[in-house]
C-alpha positions in Angstrom: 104.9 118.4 34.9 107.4 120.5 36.9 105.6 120.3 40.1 104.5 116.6 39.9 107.9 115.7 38.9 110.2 117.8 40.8 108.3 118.7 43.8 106.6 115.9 45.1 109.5 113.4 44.4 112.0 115.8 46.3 109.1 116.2 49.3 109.1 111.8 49.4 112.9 111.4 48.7 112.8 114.1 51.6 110.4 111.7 54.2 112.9 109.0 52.8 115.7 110.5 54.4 113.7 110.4 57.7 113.0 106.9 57.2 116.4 105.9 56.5 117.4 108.6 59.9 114.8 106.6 62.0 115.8 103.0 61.0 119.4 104.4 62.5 117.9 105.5 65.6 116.2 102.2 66.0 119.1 100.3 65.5 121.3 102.2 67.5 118.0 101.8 70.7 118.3 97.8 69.9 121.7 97.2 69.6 122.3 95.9 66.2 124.0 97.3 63.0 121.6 99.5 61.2 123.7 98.1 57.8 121.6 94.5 58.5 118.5 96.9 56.8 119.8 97.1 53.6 119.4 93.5 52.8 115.6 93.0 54.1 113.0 92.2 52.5 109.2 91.8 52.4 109.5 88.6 50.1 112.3 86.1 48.8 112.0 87.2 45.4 111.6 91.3 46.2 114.6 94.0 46.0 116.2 94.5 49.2 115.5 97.1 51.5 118.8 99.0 49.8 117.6 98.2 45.9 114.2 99.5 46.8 115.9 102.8 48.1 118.4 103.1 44.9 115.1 102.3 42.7 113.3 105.0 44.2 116.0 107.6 43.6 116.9 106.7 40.3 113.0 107.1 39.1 113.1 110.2 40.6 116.2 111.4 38.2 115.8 109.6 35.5 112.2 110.7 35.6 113.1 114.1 35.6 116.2 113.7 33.2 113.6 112.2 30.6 111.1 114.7 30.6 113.7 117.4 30.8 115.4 115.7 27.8 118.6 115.4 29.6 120.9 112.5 30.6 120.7 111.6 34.4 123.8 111.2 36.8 124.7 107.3 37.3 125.3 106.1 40.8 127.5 102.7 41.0 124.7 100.9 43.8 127.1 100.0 45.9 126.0 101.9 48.9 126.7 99.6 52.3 125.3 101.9 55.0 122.7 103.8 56.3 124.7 106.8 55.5 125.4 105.4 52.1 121.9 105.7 51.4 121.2 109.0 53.0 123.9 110.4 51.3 122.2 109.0 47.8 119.1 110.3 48.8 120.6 113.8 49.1 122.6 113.7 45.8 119.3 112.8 44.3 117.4 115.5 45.7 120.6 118.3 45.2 119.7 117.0 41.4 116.4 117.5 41.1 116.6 120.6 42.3 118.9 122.0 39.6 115.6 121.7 37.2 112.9 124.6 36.7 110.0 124.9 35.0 111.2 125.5 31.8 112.9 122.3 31.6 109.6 121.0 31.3 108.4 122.6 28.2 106.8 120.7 25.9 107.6 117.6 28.3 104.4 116.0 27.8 105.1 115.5 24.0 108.4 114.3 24.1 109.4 110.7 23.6 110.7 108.7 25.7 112.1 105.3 25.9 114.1 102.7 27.5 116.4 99.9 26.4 114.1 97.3 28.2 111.1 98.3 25.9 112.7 96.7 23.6 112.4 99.8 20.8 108.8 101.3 22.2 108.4 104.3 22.8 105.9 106.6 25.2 104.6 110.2 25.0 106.2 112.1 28.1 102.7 112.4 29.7 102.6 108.7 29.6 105.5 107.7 30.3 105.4 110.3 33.5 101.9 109.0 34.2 101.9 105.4 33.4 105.6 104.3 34.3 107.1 107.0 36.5 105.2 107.9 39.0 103.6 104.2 39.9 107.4 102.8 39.9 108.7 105.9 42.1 106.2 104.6 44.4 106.3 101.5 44.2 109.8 100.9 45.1 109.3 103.9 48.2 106.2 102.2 49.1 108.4 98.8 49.5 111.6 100.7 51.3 108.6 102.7 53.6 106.9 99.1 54.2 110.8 97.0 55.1 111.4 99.8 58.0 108.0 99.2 59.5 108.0 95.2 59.0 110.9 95.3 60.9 110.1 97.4 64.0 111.0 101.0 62.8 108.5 103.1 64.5 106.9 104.9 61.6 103.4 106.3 60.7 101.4 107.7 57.8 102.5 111.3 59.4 105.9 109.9 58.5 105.1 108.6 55.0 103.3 111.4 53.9 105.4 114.2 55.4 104.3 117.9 55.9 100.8 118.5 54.1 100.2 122.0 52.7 97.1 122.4 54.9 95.5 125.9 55.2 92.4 127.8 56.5 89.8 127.9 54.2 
């Protein structure tokens, strides 16, 4: 689960970054406060533009924290800028990359749980393949889809990032 968890997380909290970079650049081009972002949304009853970004990165840690059977940092979601969230993003991805392989040993049979399951549990394979990974992309999805509802030139290229394309 090392790769899957660490590696493609840190690639999209990564493409993030660029997101959040070009939503600055756009603002800046238009003339209005790139901090008016962080309260969009696609729907009245949706996360903001700035929840989506903090419930992407904490899936991301607390995914790996889990798995790892460690305890994840806590941020206090209170980020106001642009920068705010960049600088979450990077925290997040500094963290992930603290993990290696080994912290993944015998991941898959671990138990997990969460105080909103109400005393359930999950296996660490289902709980990585049934709960982490769909909400990690869920909540990028929504950030990736915000930018681009609101005129931040992006395209797949910029969701899916640098592919690890070769000759065959």
């Amino acid at each position: 689960m090392y790769y899957e968890t660490i590696g493609q997380m840190k690639k999209m909290l990564g493409q993030l970054d660029k997101w959040l970079e070009a939503a600055a650049t756009f603002a800046q081009s238009k003339a209005f406060d790139s901090s008016l972002f962080l309260g969009f949304r696609l729907a009245p009853d949706q996360f903001g533009f700035a929840r989506q970004v903090q419930a992407a990165c904490d899936t991301a840690k607390v995914a790996a924290a889990r798995l790892a059977g460690k305890d994840a940092p806590t941020h206090a979601d209170t980020e106001q800028t642009i920068d705010d969230l960049r600088a979450r993003v990077a925290t997040v991805i500094a963290y992930l990359g603290q993990f290696s392989a080994r912290d993944f040993d015998g991941a898959a049979a671990r138990v997990v749980t969460q105080p909103r399951w109400e005393g359930k549990v999950m296996t660490g394979a289902d709980y990585f393949r049934e709960h982490a990974v769909p909400n990690f992309f869920f909540h990028l999805t929504h950030a990736y889809a915000i930018l681009r509802h609101n005129g931040v030139n992006l395209g797949k290229r910029d969701y899916l990032g640098s592919l690890s394309l070769r000759a065959p």
